[in-house]
GURO-292809 format. One record per residue: x, y, z of N, C-alpha, C in turn. Coordinates in steps of 0.1 Angstrom, whole numbers, plus 5000, padded with zeros to 4 digits. Layout:
XYZXYZXYZ
...
This chain:
508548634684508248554696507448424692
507748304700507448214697508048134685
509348154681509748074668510947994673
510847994684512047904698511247784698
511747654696510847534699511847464712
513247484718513347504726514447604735
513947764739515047744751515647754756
516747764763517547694771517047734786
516547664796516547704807517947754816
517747794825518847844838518947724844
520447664847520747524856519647534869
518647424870518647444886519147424897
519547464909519947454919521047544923
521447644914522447744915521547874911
521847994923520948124919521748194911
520748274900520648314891521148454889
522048454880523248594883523048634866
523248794875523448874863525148974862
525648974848526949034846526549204842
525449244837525349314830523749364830
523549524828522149544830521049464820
522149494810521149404799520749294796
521049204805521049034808519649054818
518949194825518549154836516549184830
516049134835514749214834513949174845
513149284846512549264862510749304856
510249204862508549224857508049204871
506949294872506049214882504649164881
504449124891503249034884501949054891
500749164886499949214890498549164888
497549154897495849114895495249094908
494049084901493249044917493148924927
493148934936493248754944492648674936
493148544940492748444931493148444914
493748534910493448534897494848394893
495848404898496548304895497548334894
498348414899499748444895500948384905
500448324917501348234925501448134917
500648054909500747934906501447964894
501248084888501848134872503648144876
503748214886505148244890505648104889
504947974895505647864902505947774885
504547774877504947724864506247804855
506647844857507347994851508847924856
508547904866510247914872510347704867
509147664874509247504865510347524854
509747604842509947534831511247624834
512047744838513047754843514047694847
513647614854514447494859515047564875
514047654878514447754893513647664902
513647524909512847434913513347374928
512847284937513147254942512847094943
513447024948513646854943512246774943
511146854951509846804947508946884936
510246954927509547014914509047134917
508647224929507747334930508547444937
508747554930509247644938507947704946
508947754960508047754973508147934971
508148024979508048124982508948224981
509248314970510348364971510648494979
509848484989510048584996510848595009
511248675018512448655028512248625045
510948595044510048545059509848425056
509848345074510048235074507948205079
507648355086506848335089505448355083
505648355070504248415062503748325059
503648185057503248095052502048045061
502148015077500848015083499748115078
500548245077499348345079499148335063
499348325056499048295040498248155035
498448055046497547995047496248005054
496448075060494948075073494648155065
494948275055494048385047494048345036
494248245026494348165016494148265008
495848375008496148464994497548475001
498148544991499248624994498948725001
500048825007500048885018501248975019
501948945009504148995010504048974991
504749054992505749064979506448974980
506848914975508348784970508548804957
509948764957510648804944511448624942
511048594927511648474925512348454912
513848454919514648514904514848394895
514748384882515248264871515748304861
516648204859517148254842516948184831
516648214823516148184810516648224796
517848124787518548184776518948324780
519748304788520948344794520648494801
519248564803518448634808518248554824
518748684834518248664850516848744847
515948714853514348764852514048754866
513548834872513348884886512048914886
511048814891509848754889508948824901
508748914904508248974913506648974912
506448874924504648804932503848914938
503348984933502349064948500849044950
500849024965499349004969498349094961
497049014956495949064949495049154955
494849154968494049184980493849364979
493049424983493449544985493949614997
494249545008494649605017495949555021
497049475005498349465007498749544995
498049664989498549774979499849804983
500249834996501549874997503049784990
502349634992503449544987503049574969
502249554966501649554950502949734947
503049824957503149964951505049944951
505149854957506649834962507249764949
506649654947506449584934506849664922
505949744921505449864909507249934911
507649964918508950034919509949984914
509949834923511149784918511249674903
510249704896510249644885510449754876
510649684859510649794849509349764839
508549684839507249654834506749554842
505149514836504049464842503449364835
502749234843502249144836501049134843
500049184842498849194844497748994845
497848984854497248844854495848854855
495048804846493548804840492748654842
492148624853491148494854490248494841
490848364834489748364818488048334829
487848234842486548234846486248364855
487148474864486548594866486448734860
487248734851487148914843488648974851
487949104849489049204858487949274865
488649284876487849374886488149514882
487649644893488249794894489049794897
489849714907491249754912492349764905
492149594896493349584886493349694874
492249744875491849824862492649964864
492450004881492750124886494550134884
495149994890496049954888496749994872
496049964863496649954848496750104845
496150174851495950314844497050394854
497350324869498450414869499950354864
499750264859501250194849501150304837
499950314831499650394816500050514819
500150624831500450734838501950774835
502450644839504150654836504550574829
504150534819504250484807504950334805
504350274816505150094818504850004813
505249934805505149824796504349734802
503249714797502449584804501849464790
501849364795501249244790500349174800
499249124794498149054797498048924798
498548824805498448714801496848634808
496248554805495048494810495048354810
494648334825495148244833493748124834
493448044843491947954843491547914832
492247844821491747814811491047734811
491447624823490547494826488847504829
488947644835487547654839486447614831
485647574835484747534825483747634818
483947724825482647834822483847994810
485447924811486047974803486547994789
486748124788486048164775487448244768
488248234765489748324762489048444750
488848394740487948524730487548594736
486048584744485448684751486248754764
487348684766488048764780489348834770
489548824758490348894751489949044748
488348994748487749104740487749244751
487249154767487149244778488349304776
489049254778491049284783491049414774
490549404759491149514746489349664752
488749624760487649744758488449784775
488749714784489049754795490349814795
491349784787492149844794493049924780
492449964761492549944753492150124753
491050134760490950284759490350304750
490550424738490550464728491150384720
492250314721492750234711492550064717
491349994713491749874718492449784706
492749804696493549724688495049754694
495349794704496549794713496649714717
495549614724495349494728494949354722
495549324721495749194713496049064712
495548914707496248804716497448804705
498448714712499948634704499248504698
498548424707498548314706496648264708
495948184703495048134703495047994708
494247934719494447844723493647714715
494547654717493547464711493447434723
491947354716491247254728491647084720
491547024736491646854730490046854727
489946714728488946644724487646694741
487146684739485946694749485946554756
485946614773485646514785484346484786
483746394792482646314800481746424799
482246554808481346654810481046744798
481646714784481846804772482446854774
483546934785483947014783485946994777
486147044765487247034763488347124770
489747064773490747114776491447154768
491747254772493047364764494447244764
494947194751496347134751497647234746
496847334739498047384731497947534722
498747564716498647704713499047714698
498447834692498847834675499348014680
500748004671501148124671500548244659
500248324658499348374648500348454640
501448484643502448524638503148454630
503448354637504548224633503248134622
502148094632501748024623502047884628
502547854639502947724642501947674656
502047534653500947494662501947414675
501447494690502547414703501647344709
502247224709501147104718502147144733
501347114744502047144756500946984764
500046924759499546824758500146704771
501546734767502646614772503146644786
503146794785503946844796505046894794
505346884779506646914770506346984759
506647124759506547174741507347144730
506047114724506547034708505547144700
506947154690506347274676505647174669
505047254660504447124644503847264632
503747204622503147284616501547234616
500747384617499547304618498447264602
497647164608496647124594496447254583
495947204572495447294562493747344570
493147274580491747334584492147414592
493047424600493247554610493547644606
494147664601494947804593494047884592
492747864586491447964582490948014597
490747924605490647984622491148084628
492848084623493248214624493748324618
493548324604493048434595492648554604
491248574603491148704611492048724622
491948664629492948734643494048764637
494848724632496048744622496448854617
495048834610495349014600494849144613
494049134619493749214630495449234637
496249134639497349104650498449214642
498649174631499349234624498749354617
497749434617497749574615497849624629
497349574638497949564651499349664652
500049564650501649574649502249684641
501749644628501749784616501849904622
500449924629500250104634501050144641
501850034648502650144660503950114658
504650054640505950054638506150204632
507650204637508550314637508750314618
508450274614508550234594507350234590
507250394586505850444583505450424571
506350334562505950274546505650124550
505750084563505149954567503749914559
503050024563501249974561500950014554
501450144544501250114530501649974520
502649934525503349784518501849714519
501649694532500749584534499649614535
498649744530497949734524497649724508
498949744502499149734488499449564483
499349434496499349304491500649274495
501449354498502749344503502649174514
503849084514503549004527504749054534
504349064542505649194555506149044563
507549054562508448924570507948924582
507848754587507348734599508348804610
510048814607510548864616510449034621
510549074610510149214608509449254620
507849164617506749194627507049174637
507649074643508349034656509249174661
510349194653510949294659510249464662
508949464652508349584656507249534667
506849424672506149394677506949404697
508149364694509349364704509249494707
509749604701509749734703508649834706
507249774703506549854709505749804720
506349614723505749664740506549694745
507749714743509149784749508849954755
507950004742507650134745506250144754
505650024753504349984762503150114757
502950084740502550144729501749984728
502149924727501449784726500949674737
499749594737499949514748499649414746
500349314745500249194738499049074746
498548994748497748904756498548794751
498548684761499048544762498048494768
497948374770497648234779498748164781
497848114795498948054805497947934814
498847814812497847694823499147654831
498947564838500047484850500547344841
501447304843501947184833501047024839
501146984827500546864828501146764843
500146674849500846574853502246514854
502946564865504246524858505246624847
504446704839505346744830506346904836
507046894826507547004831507447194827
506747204820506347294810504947354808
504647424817503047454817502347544801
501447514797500847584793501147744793
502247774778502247914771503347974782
504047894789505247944796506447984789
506647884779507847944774507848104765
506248064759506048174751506148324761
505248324774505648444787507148454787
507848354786509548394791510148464778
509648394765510348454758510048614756
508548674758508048784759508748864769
509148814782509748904786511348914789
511548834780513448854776513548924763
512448904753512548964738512149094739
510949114744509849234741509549344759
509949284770510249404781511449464780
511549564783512449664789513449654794
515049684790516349654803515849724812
516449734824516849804833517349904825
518049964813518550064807518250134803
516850094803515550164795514950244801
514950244815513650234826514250354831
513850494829514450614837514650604849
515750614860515650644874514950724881
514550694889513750814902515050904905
514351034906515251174908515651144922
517051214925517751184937518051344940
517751344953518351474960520251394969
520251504972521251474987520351474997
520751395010519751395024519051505027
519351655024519051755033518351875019
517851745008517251844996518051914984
519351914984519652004970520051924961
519251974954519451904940520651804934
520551674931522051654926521551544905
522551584898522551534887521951394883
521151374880519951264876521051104875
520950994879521750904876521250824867
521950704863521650644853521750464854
521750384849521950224848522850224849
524050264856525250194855525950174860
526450054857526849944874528349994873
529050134870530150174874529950354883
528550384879528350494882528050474896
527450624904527350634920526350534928
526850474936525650374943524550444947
523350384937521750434945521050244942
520950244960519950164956518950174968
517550084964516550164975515950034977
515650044992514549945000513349904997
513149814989511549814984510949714996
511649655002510849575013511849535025
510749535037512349505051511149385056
512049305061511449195068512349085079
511649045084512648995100512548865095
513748815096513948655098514748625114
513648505120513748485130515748435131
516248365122517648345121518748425117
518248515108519148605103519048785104
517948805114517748915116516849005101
517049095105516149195095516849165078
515849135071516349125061515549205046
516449305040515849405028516349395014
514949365009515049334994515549494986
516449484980516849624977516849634962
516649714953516749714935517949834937
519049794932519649874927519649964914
519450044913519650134904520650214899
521850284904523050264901524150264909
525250134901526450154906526250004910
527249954919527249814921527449804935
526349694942526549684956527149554959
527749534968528949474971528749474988
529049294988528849255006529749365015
529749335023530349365039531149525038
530449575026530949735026530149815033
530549955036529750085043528950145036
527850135036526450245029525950385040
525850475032524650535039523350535036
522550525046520950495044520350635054
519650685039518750765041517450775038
516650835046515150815045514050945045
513150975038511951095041511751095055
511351015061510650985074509251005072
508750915079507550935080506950925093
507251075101507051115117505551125118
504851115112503751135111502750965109
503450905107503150715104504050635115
504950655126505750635135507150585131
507250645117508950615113509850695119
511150675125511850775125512950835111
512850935111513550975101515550975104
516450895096517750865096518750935088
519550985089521050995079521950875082
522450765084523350715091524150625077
525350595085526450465078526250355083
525850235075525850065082526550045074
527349935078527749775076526749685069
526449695056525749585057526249445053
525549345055526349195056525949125038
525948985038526048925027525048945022
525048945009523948994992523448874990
522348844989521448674986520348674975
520648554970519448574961518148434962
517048514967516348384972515848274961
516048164966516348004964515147934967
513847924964512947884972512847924984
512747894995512847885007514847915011
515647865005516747935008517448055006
518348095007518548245000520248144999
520348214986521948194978522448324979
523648284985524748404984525348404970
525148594969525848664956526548694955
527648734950529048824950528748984952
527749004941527249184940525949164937
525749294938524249324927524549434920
524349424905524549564896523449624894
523649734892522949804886521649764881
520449764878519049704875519049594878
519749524891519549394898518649404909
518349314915517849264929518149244939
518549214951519249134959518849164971
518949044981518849064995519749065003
519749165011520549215018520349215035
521349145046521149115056521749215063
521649245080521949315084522149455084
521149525078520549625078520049685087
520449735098519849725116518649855113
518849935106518750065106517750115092
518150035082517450105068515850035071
514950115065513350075064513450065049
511450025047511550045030511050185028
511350205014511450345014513050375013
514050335017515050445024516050415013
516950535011518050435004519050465006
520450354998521550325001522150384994
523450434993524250504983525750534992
526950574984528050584990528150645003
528850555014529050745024530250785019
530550815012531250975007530251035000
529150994992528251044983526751004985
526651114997525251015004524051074995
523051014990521751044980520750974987
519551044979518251024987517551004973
516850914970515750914963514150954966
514051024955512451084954511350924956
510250934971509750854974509050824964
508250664964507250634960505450674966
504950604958503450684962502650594971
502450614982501950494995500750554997
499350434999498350485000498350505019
497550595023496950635033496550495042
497050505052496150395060495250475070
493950435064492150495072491950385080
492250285080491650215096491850175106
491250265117492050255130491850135140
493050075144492849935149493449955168
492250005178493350035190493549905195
494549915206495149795211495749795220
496149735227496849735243497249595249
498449595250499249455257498149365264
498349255260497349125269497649175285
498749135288499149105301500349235302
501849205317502649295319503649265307
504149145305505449105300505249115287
503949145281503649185265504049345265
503349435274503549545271504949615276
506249515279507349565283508049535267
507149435260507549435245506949515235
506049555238504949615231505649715223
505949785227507149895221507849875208
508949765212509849775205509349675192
508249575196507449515182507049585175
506249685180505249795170506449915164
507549935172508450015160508949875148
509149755151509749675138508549675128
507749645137506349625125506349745114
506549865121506350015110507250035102
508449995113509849975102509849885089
508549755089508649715080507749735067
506849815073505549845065505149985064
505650055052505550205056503750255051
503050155048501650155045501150175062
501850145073500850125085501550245093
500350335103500750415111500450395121
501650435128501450425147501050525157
499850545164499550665170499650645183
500050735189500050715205499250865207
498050815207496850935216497051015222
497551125229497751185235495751215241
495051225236493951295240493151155244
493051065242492950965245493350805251
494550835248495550785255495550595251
495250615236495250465228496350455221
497050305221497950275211496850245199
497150335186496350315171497450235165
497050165155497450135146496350135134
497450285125496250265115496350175101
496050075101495950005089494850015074
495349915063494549955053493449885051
493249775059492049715061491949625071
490749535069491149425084491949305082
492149245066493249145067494549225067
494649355063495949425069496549435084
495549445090495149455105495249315110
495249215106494849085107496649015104
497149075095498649025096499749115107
499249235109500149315119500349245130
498649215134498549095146499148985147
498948945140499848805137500948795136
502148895131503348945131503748945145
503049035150503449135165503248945171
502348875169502148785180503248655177
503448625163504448515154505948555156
506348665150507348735153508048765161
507248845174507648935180507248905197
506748755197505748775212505048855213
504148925209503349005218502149005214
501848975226499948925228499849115227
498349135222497749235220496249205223
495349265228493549305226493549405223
492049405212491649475204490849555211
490749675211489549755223488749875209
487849875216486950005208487850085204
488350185192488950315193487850425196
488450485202487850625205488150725200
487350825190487550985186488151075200
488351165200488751255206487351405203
487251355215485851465218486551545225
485651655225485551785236484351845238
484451965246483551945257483352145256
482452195260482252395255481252425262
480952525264480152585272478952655259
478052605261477052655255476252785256
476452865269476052955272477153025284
476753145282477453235294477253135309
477853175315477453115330478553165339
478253145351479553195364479253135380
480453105381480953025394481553085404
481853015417482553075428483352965430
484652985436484952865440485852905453
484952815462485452875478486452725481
487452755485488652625496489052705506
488252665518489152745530488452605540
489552565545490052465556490552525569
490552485579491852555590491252385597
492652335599492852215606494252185611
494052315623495952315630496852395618
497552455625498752505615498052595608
498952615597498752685588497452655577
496552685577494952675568494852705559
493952655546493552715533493052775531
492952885525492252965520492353065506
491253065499490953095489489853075479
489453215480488353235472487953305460
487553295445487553305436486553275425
485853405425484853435413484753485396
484653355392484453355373483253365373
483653425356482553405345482953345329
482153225326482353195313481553185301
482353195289481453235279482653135264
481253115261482153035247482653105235
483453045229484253135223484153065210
484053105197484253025182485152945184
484952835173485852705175487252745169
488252695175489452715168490052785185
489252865194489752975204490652885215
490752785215491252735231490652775242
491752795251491452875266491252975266
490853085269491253175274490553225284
491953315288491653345305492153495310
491153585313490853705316491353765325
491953865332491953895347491154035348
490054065356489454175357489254225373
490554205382490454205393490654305396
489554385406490154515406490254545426
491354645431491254675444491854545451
492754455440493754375449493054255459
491854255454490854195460491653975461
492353985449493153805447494353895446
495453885453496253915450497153865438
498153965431498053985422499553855422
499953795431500753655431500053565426
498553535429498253445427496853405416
496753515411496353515398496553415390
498253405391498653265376497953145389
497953135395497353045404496152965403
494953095398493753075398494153015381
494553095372494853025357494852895360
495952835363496452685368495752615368
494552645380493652575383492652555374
491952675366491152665356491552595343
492852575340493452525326493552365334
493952315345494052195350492852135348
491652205355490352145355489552115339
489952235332489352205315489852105309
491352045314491951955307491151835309
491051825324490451705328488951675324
488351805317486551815314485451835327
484551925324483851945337482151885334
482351795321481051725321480851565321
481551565309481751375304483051335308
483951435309485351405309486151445298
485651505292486651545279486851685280
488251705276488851845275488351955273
488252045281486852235276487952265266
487452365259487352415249487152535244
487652645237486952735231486152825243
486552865252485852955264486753075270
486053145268487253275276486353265294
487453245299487253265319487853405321
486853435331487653585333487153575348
488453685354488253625368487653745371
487153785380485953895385486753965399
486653835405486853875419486953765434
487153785441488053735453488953725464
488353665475489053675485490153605492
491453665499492253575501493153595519
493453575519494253585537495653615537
495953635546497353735548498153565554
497453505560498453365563498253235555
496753225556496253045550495953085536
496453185525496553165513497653095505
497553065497498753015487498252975476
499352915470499552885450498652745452
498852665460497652535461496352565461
496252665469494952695480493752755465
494752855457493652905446493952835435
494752715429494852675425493452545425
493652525435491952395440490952535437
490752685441489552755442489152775424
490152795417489952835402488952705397
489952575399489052455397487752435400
487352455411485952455415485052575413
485752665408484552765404484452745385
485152665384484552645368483852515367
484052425376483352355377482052405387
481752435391480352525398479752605386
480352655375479952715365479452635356
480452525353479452415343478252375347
477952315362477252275368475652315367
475652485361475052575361474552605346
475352535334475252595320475052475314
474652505306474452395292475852325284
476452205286477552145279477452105268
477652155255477752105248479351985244
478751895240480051795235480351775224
481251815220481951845208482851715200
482451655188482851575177483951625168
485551565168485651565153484951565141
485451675132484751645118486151645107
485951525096486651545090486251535077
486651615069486851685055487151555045
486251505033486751355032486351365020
487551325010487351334995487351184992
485951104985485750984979485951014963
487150914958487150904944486050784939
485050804932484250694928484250704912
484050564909483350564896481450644892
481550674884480250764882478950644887
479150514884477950384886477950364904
478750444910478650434921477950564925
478550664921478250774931476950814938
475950744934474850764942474850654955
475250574951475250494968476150534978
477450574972478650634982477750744983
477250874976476450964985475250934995
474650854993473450785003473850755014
475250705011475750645020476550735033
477050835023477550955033476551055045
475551065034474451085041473851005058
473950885054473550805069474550815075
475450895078477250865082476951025089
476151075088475851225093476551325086
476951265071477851395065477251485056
477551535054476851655046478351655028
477651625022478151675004477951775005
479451894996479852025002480052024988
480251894977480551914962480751814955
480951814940481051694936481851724918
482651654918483651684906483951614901
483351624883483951534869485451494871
485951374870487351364868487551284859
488751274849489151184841488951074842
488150954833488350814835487150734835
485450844836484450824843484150794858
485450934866485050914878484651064882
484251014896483551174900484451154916
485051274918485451324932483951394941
483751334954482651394961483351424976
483051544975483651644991482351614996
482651575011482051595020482151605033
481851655044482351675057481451545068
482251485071481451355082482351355093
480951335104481751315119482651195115
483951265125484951165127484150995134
483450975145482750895150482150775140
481750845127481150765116482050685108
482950745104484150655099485050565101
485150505114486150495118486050355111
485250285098485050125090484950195077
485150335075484850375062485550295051
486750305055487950195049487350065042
486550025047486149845047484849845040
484149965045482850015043482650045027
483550145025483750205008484250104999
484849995008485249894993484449794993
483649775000482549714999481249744990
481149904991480149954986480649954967
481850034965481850034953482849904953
482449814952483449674946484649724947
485449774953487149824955487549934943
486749964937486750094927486750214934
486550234943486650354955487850404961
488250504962489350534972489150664983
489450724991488850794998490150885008
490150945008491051035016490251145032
491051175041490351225048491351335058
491151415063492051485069491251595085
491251595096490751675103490151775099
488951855103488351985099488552065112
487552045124487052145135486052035140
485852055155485451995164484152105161
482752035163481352085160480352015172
479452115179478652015188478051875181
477951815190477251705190475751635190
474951625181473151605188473451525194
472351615201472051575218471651485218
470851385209470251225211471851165210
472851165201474251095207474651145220
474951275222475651305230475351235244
474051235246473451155260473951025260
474150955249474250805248475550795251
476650915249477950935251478250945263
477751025270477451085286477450915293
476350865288475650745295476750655299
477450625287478650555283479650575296
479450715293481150755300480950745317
479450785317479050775335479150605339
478850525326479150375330480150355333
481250405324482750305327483050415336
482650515343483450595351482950485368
């Protein structure tokens, strides 16, 4: 790598095709906001020649409308894919937002690529996220490189951000991590501070001025050379340890000089095995020029030294309905599997999904079947069906170029998809397959909401099914016990683009309202009621009378409802009668308004009439004698509690538990885990959480993750509970 002084870019203005898996490679490009990898993608495709007539490729992704909202949140927000070719390599350049609450697109990313280019701010470090990030690539063993970006900064330091990169993400072995290239500085500005012009290969030994805007090789002076001696010999035992030619590093420790190609090709093969991680630098091109800083050397790294598609094992495939079927493979003659890594609406062309093929070859205006897990539980519906889908594109800047196919370890976008989500996949209908999902983080934060006006909420519907259909990271709840549209998202700029979708997209005005837990409501003590309805006003009159008693029951009991009538006293018709009424009135609550609970009613006794009784008459008497019995007893109001496992780093775990603490929760345990992290159980009112989401990544710098699941409904202290009451007696 690096002994190319030039080349060949991909023509611009025609999208970029692949014949063969092996022509294709797919990277994505991972780090924390801000770190630079929009601007890295756009130098990248520059020197590609993947451009548009004002020089800058724009957005490779398949929305017309992300650009406002990517401005007003000044980051990315979507995955885009921006394909280029490069010495005769299609490279499928996959962008994902840095943010943490667009993980879903970063995890979609992670899928449809076959390695990783980790983007490193030389003026910020790495954060936890990207770190958390690296270690689940290291899990499944995905080729990553490090490139580091900000060189201009002034307070930038590439050594010392080398050094971080090899203790951060190096492990046990940080001579894994290692630079290619050492950067030169020019001469020093006004302010001292010199500019990065150019790069010495430590391998090669050759010096690249990028100075012009154009890379030019040279050999460098007789005074440099000694500058990179050490890194050198470090770079290449480097290399040594993890070649497959175990008389390697005896040679060269016996004086041996081991061919510079040699090293190259064992250097190629073990970030292939992603056994190695190479570091680069990377700047934006000069003024005018065409060729940014250390680009060509990134293109050639990942046409030489990533992974085919051929490489990259497939995800296991069932058939739709689970039975096992035979593992498939790269090949663009074998059975069509390809899967949805992203769905998105274009206002002109309708829904449109970025698909990675994985085997077999997809082809326009044929029949697929699209299948899906479902996620009934997140407001997806779950599908078997056969579409039509329309023409195969490959986006063009801002345009999308029609493709003939996509093979096997390709990319391609795909229109008129009425029906497939992401997640779902495509494969023959004669040979319908399901792929084993990917791993989607939980969305904890609940966003309620309800139509502005009438003509929003006649839309309200069918926006909030496209929106889920496009984002399998967000869930849709329709309350039954409270009767709120949720949307639970993964943070508030997550929450912040739904909105803006539903309103950009889709028309629909939405307000934001308080969410509400789902309380209930128990009887604290024994107690007993009567409940008299007798009317006579002409005709036929009411009558019915009916004596309970209630008593609370352990949590988990429901209703229950006794009959101990004896001597025919309620006749024995209308028994289910008096039930009725008591199960109607608990629903509706007989204190704050929230649902009873956990109480056995037992009916005692009661009087009824030979004409003015009936199924209404004890139906109103049952209600009113459990309501005359609350009236009489102590209510307790009953909280969700839910069960909530926080992954922290160990430098955190005393403030996440402090913190649980003020949250009313009680720590139930706490457990070593691999990595220097500790899992902490704890049980917290549902009421307390409902910002935990926003709350926890705040507290541990986004090194936190957190999971939560219902426990049991628990009384409530009575200093909230009044303030709850208060509440509810206001808005009643």
């Amino acid at each position: 790598m690096g002994d190319k002084a030039n080349a060949h870019p991909g023509a611009a203005g025609r999208a970029a095709t692949a014949d063969h898996p092996a022509s294709v490679r797919n990277v994505v490009l991972v780090g924390h906001s801000g770190s630079g990898k929009t601007t890295l993608v756009e130098a990248l495709a520059l020197t590609a020649g993947a451009v548009n007539r004002a020089g800058r490729v724009e957005d490779g992704g398949t929305v017309s409308d992300y650009d406002e909202i990517e401005h007003r949140q000044q980051r990315s927000v979507q995955l885009s894919l921006v394909p280029v070719e490069w010495d005769g390599y299609k490279i499928n350049i996959l962008d994902t937002p840095g943010y943490a609450d667009f993980v879903g697109e970063l995890r979609a990313g992670l899928r449809a690529a076959d390695a990783a280019l980790f983007v490193v701010s030389a003026a910020d470090g790495v954060d936890g996220s990207t770190r958390m990030v690296w270690e689940e690539c290291a899990a499944v063993g995905m080729p990553r490189a490090i490139v580091i970006t900000h060189l201009e900064a002034a307070r930038a330091d590439f050594e010392e951000m080398t050094r971080i990169c090899a203790e951060t993400f190096g492990g046990d072995d940080p001579d894994a991590v290692l630079p290619l290239y050492l950067p030169l500085r020019g001469e020093p500005g006004p302010d001292g501070h010199a500019p990065v012009t150019g790069l010495i290969g430590l391998l090669t030994q050759r010096l690249i001025d990028y100075s012009s805007g154009e890379r030019k090789e040279s050999e460098p002076g007789p005074d440099q050379l000694p500058l990179i001696e050490e890194a050198r010999n470090r770079l290449i035992e480097g290399i040594i340890a993890e070649s497959e030619d175990e008389t390697l590093m005896d040679r060269y420790l016996g004086g041996e000089e081991i061919d510079v190609k040699t090293l190259i090709e064992d250097l190629e093969r073990a970030v292939a095995r992603g056994s190695f991680h190479p570091v680069l630098a990377a700047a934006p091109a000069a003024e005018g020029g065409r060729q940014g800083l250390g680009t060509v050397e990134l293109l050639e790294l990942i046409t030489r030294g990533f992974p085919t598609p051929l490489e990259h094992e497939c995800p296991a495939v069932t058939t739709p309905d689970g039975k096992s079927r035979p593992d498939v493979t790269c090949d663009p003659d074998g059975p069509l599997v390809a899967e949805v890594v992203k769905t998105a609406s274009d206002p002109y062309v309708g829904r449109v999904s970025l698909v990675r093929v994985f085997s077999g070859t997809l082809r326009p205006d044929e029949t697929v079947h699209v299948s899906g897990h479902g996620l009934a539980d997140r407001g997806h519906e779950d599908h078997d069906v056969d579409e039509r889908i329309g023409a195969l594109s490959a986006p063009f800047g801002k345009q999308q170029r029609t493709i003939s196919q996509a093979i096997a370890g390709d990319l391609a976008c795909v229109a008129k998809l009425g029906r497939a989500e992401t997640g779902d996949t495509l494969s023959a209908k004669d040979n319908p397959l399901l792929m084993e999902p990917w791993d989607m983080p939980d969305p904890l934060l609940p966003i309620a909401i309800q139509a502005h006006s009438k003509p929003d909420e006649d839309k309200l519907s069918q926006g909030l099914a496209r929106l889920v259909a496009e984002d399998p990271t967000m869930r849709l709840e329709q309350n039954q016990d409270t009767h709120q549209v949720v949307l639970w998202c993964l943070g508030e700029a997550h929450a912040d683009v739904a909105l803006e979708r539903l309103r950009g997209r889709y028309g629909v005005q939405v307000d934001v309202v308080p969410h509400k837990v789902s309380l209930r409501e128990t009887f604290a003590s024994k107690s007993a009621g009567r409940g008299r309805h007798v009317k006579q006003s002409g005709g036929h009159g009411q009558y019915a009378i009916c004596e309970i008693e209630v008593e609370p029951l352990p949590g988990g009991s429901g209703i229950e409802f006794v009959d101990k009538v004896v001597g025919g006293a309620v006749p024995r018709q209308f028994i289910p009668s008096v039930e009725k009424g008591v199960r109607a009135q608990a629903a509706k609550g007989v204190a704050a308004g929230y649902p009873l609970i956990d109480v056995r009613v037992t009916l005692l006794d009661g009087k009824a009439h030979s004409v003015d009784s009936s199924d209404a008459a004890f139906q109103t008497a049952g209600a009113l004698a459990l309501r005359e019995a609350a009236a009489d007893a102590r209510i307790h109001l009953l909280e969700p509690v839910a069960e909530v496992q926080v992954l922290v780093g160990d430098d955190y775990v005393g403030p996440v538990m402090s913190d649980l603490s003020g949250r009313r929760g009680r720590v139930v345990g706490t457990e070593q885990t691999p990595g220097g992290r500790t899992l902490v159980r704890a049980e917290v009112p549902e009421i307390e959480i409902g910002r935990y989401a926003v709350d926890l990544r705040s507290l541990s710098h986004g090194t936190a993750r957190f999971s939560r699941r219902y426990a049991r409904h628990e009384p409530m202290p009575p200093q909230i509970a009044d303030k709850v009451r208060e509440k509810t007696g206001a808005a009643a």
